[in-house]
C-alpha positions in Angstrom: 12.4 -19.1 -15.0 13.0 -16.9 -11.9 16.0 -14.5 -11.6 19.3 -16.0 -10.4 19.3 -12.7 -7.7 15.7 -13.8 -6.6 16.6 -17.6 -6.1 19.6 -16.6 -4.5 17.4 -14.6 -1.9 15.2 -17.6 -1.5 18.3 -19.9 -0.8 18.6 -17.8 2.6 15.1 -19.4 3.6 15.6 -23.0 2.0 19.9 -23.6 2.0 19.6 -26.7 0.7 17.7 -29.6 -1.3 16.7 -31.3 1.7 15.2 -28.1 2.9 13.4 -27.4 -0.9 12.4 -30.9 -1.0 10.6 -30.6 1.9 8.7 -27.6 1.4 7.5 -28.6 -2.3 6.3 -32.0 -0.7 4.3 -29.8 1.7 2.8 -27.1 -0.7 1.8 -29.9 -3.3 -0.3 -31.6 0.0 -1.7 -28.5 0.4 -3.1 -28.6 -3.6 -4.8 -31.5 -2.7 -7.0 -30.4 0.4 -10.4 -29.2 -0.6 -11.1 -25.5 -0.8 -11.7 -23.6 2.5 -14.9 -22.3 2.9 -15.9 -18.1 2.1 -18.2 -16.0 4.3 -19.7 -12.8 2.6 -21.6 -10.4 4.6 -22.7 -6.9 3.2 -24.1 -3.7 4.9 -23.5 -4.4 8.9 -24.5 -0.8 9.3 -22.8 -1.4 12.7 -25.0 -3.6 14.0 -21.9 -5.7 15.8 -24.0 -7.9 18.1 -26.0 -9.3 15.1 -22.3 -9.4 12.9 -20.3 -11.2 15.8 -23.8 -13.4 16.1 -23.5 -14.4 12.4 -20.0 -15.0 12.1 -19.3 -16.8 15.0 -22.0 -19.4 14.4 -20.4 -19.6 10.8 -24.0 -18.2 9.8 -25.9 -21.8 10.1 -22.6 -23.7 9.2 -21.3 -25.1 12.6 -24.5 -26.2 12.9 -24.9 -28.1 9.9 -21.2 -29.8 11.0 -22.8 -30.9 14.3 -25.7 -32.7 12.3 -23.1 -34.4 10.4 -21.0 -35.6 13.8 -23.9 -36.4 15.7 -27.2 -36.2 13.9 -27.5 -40.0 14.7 -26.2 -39.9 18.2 -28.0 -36.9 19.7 -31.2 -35.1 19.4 -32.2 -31.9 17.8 -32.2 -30.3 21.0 -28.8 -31.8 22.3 -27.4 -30.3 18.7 -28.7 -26.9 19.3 -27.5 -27.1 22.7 -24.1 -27.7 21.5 -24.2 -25.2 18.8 -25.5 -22.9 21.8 -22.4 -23.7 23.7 -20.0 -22.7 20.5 -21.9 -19.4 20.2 -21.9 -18.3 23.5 -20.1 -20.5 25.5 -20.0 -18.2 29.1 -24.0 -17.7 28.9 -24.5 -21.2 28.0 -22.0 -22.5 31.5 -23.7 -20.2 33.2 -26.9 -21.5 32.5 -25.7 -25.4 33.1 -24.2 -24.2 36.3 -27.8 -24.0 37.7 -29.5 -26.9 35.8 -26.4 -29.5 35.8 -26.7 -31.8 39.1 -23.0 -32.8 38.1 -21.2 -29.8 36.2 -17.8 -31.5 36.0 -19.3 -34.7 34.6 -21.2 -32.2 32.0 -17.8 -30.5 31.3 -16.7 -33.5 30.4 -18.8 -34.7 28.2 -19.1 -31.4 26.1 -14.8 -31.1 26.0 -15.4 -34.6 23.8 -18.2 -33.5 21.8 -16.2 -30.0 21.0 -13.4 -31.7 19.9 -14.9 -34.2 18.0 -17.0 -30.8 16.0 -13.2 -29.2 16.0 -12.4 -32.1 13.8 -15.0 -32.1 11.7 -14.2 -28.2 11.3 -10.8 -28.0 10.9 -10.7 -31.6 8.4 -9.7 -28.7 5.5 -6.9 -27.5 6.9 -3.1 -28.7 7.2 -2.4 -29.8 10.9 0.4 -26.8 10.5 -2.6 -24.0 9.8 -4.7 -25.6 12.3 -1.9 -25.2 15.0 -1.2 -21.6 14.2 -5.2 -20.8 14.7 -5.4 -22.9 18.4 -5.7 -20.5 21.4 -2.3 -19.8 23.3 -2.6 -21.1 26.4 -4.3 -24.2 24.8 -2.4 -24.8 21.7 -0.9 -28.1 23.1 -3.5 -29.7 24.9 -5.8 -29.0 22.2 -3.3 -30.4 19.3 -3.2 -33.5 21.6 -6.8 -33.9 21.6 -7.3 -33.7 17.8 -4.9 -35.6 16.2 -5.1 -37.9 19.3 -4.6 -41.7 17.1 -8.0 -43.9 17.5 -6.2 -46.8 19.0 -6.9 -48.2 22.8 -4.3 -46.9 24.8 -4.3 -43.1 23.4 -8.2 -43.3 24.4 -6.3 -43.6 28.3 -4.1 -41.0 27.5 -7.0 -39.0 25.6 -9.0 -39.5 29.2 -6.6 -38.4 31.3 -6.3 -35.0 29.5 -9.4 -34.1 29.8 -9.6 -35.4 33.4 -6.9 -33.2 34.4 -8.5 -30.2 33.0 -11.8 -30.6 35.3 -9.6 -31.5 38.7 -7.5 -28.6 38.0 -10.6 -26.5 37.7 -9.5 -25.2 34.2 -13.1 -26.8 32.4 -14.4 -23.5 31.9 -11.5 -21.4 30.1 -10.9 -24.6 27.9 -14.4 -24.9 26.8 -14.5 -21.5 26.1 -11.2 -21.7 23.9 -12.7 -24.4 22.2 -15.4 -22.9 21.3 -13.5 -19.9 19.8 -11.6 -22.2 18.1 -14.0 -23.7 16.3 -15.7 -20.6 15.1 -12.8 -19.5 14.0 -12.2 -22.3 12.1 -15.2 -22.2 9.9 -14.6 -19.2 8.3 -11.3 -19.2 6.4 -12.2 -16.2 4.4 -14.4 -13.0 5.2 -15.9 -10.8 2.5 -17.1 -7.6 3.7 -19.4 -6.3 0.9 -19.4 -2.3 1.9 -20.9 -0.5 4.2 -19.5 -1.3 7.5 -20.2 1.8 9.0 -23.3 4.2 10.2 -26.9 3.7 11.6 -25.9 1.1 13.9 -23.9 2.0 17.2 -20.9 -0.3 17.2 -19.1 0.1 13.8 -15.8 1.0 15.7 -16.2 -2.3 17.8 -16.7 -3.9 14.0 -13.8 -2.4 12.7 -11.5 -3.8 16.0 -12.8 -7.5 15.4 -11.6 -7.3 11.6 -8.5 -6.1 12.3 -8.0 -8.6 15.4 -8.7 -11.4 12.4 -6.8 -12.6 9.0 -8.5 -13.8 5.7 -10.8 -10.7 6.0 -11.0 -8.1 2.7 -13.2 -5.1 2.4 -15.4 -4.2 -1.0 -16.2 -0.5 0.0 -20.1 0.8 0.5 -20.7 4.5 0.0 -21.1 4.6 4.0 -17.6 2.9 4.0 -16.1 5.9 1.4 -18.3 8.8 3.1 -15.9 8.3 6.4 -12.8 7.3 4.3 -13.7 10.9 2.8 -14.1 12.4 6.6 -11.0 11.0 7.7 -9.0 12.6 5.0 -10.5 15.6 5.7 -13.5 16.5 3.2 -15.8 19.0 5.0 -19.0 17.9 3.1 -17.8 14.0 4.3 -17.6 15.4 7.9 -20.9 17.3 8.1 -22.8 14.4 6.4 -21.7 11.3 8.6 -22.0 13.4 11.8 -25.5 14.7 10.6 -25.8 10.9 10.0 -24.8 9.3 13.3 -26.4 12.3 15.6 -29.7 10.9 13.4 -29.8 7.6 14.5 -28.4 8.8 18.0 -24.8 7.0 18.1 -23.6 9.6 20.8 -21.5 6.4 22.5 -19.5 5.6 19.0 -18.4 9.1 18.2 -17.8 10.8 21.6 -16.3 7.9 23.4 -15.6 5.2 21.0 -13.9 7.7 18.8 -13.2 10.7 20.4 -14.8 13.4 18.7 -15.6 16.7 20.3 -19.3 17.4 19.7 -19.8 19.9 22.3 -19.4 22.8 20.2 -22.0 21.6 17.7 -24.1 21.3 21.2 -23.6 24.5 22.5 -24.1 26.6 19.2 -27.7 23.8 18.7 -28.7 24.9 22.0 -27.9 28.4 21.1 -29.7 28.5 18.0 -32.4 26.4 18.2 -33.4 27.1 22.0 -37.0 27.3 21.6 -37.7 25.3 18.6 -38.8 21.6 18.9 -37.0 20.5 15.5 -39.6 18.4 15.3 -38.6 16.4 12.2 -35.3 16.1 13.0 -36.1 13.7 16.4 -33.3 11.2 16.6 -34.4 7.2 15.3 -33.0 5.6 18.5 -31.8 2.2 17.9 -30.4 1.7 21.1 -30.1 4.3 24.1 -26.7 5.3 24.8 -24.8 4.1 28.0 -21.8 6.1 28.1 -22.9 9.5 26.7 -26.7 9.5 26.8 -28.1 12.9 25.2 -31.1 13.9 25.9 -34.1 13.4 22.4 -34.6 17.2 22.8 -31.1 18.4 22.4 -30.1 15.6 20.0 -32.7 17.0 18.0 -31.2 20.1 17.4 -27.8 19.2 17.3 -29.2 17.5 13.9 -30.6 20.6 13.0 -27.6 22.3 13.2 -25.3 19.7 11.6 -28.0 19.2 8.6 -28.0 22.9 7.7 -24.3 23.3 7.8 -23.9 20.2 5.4 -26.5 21.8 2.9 -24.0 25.0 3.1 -20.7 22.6 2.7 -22.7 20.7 -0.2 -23.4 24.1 -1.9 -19.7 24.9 -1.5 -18.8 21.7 -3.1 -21.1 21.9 -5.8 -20.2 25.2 -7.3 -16.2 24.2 -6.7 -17.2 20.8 -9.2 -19.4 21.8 -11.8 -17.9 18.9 -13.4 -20.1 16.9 -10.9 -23.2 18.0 -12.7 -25.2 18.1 -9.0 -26.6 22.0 -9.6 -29.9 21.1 -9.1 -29.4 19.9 -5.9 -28.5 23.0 -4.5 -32.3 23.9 -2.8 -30.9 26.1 -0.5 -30.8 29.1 -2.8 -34.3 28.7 -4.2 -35.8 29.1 -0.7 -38.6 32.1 -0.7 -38.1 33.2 3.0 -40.8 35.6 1.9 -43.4 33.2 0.6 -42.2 30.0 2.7 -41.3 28.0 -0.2 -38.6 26.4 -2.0 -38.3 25.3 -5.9 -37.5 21.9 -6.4 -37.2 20.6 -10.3 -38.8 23.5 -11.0 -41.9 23.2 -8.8 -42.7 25.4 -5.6 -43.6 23.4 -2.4 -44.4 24.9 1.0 -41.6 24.7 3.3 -42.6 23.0 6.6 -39.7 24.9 8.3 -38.7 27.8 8.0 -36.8 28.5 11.3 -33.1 28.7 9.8 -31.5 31.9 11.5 -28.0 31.1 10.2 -28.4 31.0 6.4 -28.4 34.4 5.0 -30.8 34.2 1.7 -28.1 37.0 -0.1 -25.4 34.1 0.9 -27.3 31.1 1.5 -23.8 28.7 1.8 -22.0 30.9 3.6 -21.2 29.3 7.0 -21.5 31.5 10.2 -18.5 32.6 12.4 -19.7 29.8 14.7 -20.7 27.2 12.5 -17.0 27.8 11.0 -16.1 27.2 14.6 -17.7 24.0 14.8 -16.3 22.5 11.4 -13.1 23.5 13.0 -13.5 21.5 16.0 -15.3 18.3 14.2 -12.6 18.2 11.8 -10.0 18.6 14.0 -11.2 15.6 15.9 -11.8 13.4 13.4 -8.3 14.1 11.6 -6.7 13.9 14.7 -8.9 10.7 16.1 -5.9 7.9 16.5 -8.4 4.8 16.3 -10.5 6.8 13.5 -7.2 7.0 11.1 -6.1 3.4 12.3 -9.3 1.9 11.0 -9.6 4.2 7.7 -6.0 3.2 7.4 -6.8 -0.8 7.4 -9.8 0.2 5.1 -7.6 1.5 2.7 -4.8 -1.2 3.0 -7.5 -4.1 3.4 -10.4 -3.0 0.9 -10.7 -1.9 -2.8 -13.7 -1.0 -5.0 -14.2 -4.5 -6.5 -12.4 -8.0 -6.0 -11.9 -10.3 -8.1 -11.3 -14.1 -6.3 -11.6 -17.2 -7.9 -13.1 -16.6 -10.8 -16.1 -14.4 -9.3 -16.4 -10.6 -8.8 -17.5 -8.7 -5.6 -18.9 -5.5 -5.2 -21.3 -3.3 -3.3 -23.1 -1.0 -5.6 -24.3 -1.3 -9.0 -22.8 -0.8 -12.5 -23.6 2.4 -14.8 -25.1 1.4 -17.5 -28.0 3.5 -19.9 -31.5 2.6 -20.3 -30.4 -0.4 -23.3 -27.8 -2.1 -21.3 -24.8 -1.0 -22.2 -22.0 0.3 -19.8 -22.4 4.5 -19.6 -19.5 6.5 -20.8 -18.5 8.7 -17.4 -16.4 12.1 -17.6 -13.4 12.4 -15.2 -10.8 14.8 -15.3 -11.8 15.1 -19.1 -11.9 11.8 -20.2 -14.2 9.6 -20.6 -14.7 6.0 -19.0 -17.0 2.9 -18.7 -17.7 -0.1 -17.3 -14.5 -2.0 -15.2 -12.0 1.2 -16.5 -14.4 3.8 -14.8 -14.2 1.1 -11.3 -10.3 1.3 -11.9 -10.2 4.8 -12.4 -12.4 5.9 -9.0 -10.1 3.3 -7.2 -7.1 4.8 -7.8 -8.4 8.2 -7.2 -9.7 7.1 -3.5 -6.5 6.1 -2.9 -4.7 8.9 -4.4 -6.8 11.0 -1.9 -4.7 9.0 1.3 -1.4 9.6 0.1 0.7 12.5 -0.7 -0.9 15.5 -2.6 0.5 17.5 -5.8 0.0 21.0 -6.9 -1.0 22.0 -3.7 -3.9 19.9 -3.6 -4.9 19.0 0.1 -6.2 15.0 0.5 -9.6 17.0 2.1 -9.7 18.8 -1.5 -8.5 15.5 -3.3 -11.1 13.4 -1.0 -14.3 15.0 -2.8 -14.1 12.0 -4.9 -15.4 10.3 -2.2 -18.7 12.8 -1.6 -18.9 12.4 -5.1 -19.3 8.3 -4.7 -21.6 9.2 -1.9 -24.7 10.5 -4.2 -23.8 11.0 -7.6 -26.2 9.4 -10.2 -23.1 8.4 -12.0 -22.0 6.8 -9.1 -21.0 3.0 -8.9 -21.9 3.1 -4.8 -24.9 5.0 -4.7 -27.4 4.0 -7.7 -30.0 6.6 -7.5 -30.7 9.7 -9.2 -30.3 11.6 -6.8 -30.5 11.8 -2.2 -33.5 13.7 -1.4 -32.1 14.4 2.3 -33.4 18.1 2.2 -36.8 17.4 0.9 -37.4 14.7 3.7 -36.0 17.2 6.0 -38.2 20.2 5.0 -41.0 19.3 2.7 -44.7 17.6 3.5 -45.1 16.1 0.1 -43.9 12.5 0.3 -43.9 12.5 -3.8 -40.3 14.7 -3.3 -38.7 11.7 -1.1 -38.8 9.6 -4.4 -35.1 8.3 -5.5 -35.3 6.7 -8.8 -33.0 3.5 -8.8 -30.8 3.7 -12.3 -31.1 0.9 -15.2 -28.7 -1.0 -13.4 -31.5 -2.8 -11.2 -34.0 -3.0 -13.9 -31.6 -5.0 -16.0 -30.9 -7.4 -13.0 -33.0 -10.1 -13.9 -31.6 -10.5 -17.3 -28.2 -13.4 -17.4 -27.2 -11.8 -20.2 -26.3 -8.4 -18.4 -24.8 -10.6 -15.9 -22.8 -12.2 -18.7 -21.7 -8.7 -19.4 -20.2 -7.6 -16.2 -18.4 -10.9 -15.6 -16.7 -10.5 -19.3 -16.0 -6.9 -18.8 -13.7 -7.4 -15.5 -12.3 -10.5 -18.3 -14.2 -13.3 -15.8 -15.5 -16.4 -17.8 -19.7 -16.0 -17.6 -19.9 -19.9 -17.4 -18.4 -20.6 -14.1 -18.3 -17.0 -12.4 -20.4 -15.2 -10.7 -21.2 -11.5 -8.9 -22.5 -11.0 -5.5 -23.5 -7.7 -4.3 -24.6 -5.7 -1.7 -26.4 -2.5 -0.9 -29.7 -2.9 -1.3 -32.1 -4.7 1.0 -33.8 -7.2 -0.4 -37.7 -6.7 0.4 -38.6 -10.9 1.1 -42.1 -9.6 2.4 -42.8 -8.3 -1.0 -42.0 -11.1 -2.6 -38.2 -9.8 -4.0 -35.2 -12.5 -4.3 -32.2 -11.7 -3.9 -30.9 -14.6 -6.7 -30.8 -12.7 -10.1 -30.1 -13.2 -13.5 -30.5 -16.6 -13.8 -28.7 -17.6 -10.4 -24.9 -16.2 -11.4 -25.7 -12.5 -9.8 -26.6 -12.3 -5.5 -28.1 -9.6 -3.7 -27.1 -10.2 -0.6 -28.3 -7.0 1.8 -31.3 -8.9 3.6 -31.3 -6.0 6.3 -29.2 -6.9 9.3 -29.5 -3.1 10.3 -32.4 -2.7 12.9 -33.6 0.5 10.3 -34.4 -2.4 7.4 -36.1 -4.9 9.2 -39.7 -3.7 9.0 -39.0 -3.2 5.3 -37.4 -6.4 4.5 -39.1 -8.9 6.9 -35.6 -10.7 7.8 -32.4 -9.8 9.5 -29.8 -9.9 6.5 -28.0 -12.8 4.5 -24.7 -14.7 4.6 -23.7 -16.0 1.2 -21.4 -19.0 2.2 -19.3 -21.1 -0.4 -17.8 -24.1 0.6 -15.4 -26.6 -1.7 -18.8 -27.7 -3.4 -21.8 -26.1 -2.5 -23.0 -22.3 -2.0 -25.8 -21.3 0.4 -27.5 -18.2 1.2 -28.4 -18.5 4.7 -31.9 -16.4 5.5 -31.3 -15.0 9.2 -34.2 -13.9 11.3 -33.4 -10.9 13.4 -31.1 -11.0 16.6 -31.5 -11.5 19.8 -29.8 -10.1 22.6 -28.4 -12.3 25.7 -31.6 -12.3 28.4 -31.5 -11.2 31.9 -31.6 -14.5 33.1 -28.5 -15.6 31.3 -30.4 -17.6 28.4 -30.1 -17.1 25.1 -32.8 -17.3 21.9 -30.1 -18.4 18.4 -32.7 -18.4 15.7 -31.3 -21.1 13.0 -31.1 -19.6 9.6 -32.5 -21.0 6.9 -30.3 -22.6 4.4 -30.9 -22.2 0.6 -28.7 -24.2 -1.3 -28.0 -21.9 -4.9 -25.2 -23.5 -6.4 -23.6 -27.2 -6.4 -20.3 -27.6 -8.6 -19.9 -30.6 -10.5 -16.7 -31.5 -8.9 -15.3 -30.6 -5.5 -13.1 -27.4 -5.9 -9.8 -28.2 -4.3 -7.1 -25.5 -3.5 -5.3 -26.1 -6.8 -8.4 -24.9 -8.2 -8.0 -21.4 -6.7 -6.2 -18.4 -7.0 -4.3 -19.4 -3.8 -3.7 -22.9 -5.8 -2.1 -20.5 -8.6 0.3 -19.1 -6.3 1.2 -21.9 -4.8 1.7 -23.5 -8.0 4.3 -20.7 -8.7 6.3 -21.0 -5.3 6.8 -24.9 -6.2 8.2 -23.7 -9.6 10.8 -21.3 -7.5 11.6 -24.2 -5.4 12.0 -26.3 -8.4 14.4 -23.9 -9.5 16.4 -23.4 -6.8 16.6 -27.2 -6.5 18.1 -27.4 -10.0 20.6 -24.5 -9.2 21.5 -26.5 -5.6 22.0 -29.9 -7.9 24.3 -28.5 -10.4 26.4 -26.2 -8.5 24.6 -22.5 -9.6 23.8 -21.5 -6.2 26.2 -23.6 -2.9 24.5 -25.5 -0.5 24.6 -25.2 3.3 23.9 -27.2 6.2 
């Protein structure tokens, strides 16, 4: 029974029965519609072209609708004509401006055929939810069009709309709304599944479309926590995803899209490295930058530079946390700058560089008055980047380590767990944790590193938890024993590259470890199931990315450009409609063509899962809490009947 003070506060919103009666009629409608449908995408690596591509075709879905509509009405090329138009709707005008003898009579017919898909679309939603999601400046003629009444005369009135629209010359901007209204409709929730952020160019432009949209939540990726460290100040987080994005050349993101001040790691590269060709430290260009377009040479060194100052940081860090156990990875101290050689797990390899003029062998992490200069100036920008902290801030308010929706649980990484399959007991701040505790625990202390430190503890010193996360064999992000950056960097012998995955993905295949998980975080093993991210499923070898029996999903496929070779495919969508789920297959992107056409590559669609019954809303955790607003009302109705709480009018 809810508190008289609390129903009192809710009569200010419904001050009567009429006005209780009314809302419980609508939120017990709203039981009855059919689930919305879920979108999950993991490791975007900021690859926004290929993103935006998959989301706003609804990854294979809208589609699918248009088969329904019209698959006995128009061809297969009309169809993807029309899903063409919904995609991209300026290229595809553009292009029918040229071929179309009569454009307007071809605007005409597509602003029926949009709003017939718009129904199809939208058929899940109440005509309240749909109205809030209609474009602006076409909210009303839109609403008229849909929920136009199939009778005789409202075809006239129907006709006339849309004839207006072309006489007025307003076909083009409608169409286009349309079209964004109907992508937008098909997705009704986003899952992110980590790692939004680095090898890509545009994770900034990712980040402003997420936030620009509602229904989206974040399960972080160790990319995603590595610049969640950086923004809160860590050092060893700042030198590692700079040293990262000056790899794969994303010159555009940081210096223009963010804001940060590279020129002094520039100038001291130049400086240092003036005559050497850092030859294995060549940027992997993905895409030449258009704002801020660095030349290979000096990009090179810049990553020189940036890679031996995080090897100094990580050393730093690594004797401050013993209590991270990562001793052995400090190489940096076993380099023989006599010999040429460095120890790694106790064996000597030959060192195929040994021009490092700033690290001093009696102080090996000691930074440089100059490096020290440059930290200055990186962290300065990046604490003090405006749209850096506005998008760490939605990370934080919008993501979490794990989520738990409707009876299944996402996350990115992996679970630790020993060699027999049961969850690893994990030392933090001298105690011990395991399995969904130790996900809890590293949750809270992520976002205890954002707020307001104790002891003196800066968040930059607090935010270590996040390097930690980064690659840590213990943790839940990372899943390898350890990140062989320096040997990849510095040594010939390929065998030193090797990162052993941990028993978490030899254990994949069995249900019963899947069973595990799901009745650790107190899910029922029957119905739920896990999908997670992070990493890329290798279809040319033969790897699925269904595991343990179909109730655990993999569902990295490689939509970064860097995994495509060594995946064969472009990434999955896991989608999960009111009765089915799909994995949709997607075969890389491709960009809009000079001449203003346009290759979309269906996906293919593998149905994975169909329930037994049509999961409607009052089936979901929404359903739950809708079911406990009607009890409010109910409440408050009973307190309006017999006098508890007055009435007004």
């Amino acid at each position: 029974m809810p508190d008289i003070e609390y129903l009192k506060l809710l009569a200010e919103k419904y001050p009567n029965r009429r006005a209780v009666r009314t809302e419980i009629i609508n939120l017990r409608a709203i039981l009855a519609l059919p689930k919305a449908t879920e979108f999950f995408l993991s490791d975007i690596h900021g690859e926004y072209d290929a993103f935006h591509y998959f989301v706003r075709s609804g990854s294979g879905m809208i589609r699918m609708r248009i088969s329904e509509v019209f698959g006995n009405i128009l061809t297969d090329r009309e169809c993807d004509e029309l899903a063409s138009l919904i995609y991209n709707p300026e290229a595809e005008m553009a292009r029918r401006v040229k071929s179309e003898d009569n454009f307007d009579a071809w605007c005409k017919v597509s602003i029926r055929r949009l709003v017939a898909v718009c129904r199809a679309v939208s058929n899940k939603y109440t005509r309240s939810k749909v109205k809030k999601r209609l474009p602006k400046h076409s909210a009303y003629i839109m609403d008229e069009l849909l929920f136009a009444d199939e009778v005789l005369d409202r075809h006239k009135y129907y006709d006339e709309i849309i004839d207006t629209i072309i006489e007025y010359g307003a076909a083009k901007s409608f169409i286009s709304d349309m079209a964004e209204t109907i992508a937008n409709m098909v997705i009704d929730r986003l899952h992110i599944i980590g790692d939004i952020f680095d090898r890509g160019p545009k994770s900034h432009v990712i980040m402003d479309y997420l936030m620009a949209n509602k229904g989206v939540d974040i399960q972080w990726g160790n990319h995603d926590v590595l610049w969640m460290g950086a923004a809160c100040g860590n050092r060893a987080c700042i030198a590692t995803m700079i040293r990262i994005n000056v790899r794969y050349n994303n010159f555009d993101m940081l210096e223009i899209g963010y804001g940060f001040n590279l020129r002094p790691l520039a100038s001291l590269a130049e400086k240092i490295y003036g005559d050497d060709p850092c030859e294995f430290f060549m940027p992997n260009v993905l895409e030449t930058n258009k704002y801020d377009p660095i030349p290979p040479a000096l990009a090179a060194k810049m990553h020189k530079m940036i890679s031996i100052i995080q090897f100094k940081i990580e050393g730093q860090e690594i004797i401050k946390h013993p209590e991270y156990h990562l001793e052995h990875r400090n190489l940096l101290e076993t380099v023989d700058f006599e010999k040429g050689t460095v120890m790694v797990e106790g064996v000597e390899y030959p060192m195929r560089d040994m021009n490092l003029p700033t690290v001093d062998p009696k102080d090996p992490y000691k930074l440089t008055e100059e490096e020290e200069e440059v930290m200055v100036a990186l962290e300065s920008s990046i604490v003090n980047s405006e749209k850096l902290q506005r998008h760490i801030n939605y990370m934080f308010t919008h993501g979490s380590l794990f989520k738990i929706m409707n009876g299944n649980l996402f996350y990115h990484g992996c679970m630790i767990f020993d060699k027999n399959g049961n969850f690893k007991d994990v030392e933090i701040d001298g105690e011990k944790y395991r399995g969904a505790d130790y996900l809890r625990k590293l949750d809270s202390m992520i976002r205890a590193a954002r707020g307001k430190q104790k002891g003196g503890m800066t968040n930059a010193e607090a935010a270590s938890i996040m390097w930690f996360l980064w690659l840590s064999k213990d943790s839940p992000l990372f899943g390898k024993d350890k990140m062989t950056t320096f040997e990849r960097y510095f040594i010939a012998d390929k065998t030193t590259y090797k990162e052993n995955k941990v028993p978490y993905y030899k254990l994949l295949d069995k249900e019963e470890i899947a069973d595990k998980i799901l009745e650790e975080f107190g899910l029922d093993p029957n119905n739920g199931f896990i999908l997670n991210g992070h990493v890329p499923v290798k279809i040319k070898d033969g790897e699925k990315p269904v595991k343990a029996n179909g109730k655990l999903f993999i569902i990295d496929g490689g939509i970064s450009k860097a995994y495509h070779k060594t995946t064969g495919i472009a990434g999955y969508t896991a989608i999960v409609t009111s009765k089915h789920m799909y994995l949709a297959e997607h075969k890389p992107y491709e960009p809009l063509q000079p001449d203003g056409t346009q290759v979309f590559h269906r996906p293919i669609m593998h149905l994975i899962h169909t329930a037994p019954e049509r999961l409607m809303i009052r089936d979901t955790d929404n359903g739950a809490e809708l079911r406990q607003q009607i009890a409010n009302l109910e409440a408050l109705y009973e307190e309006f009947k017999h006098g508890g709480i007055r009435e007004t009018y």
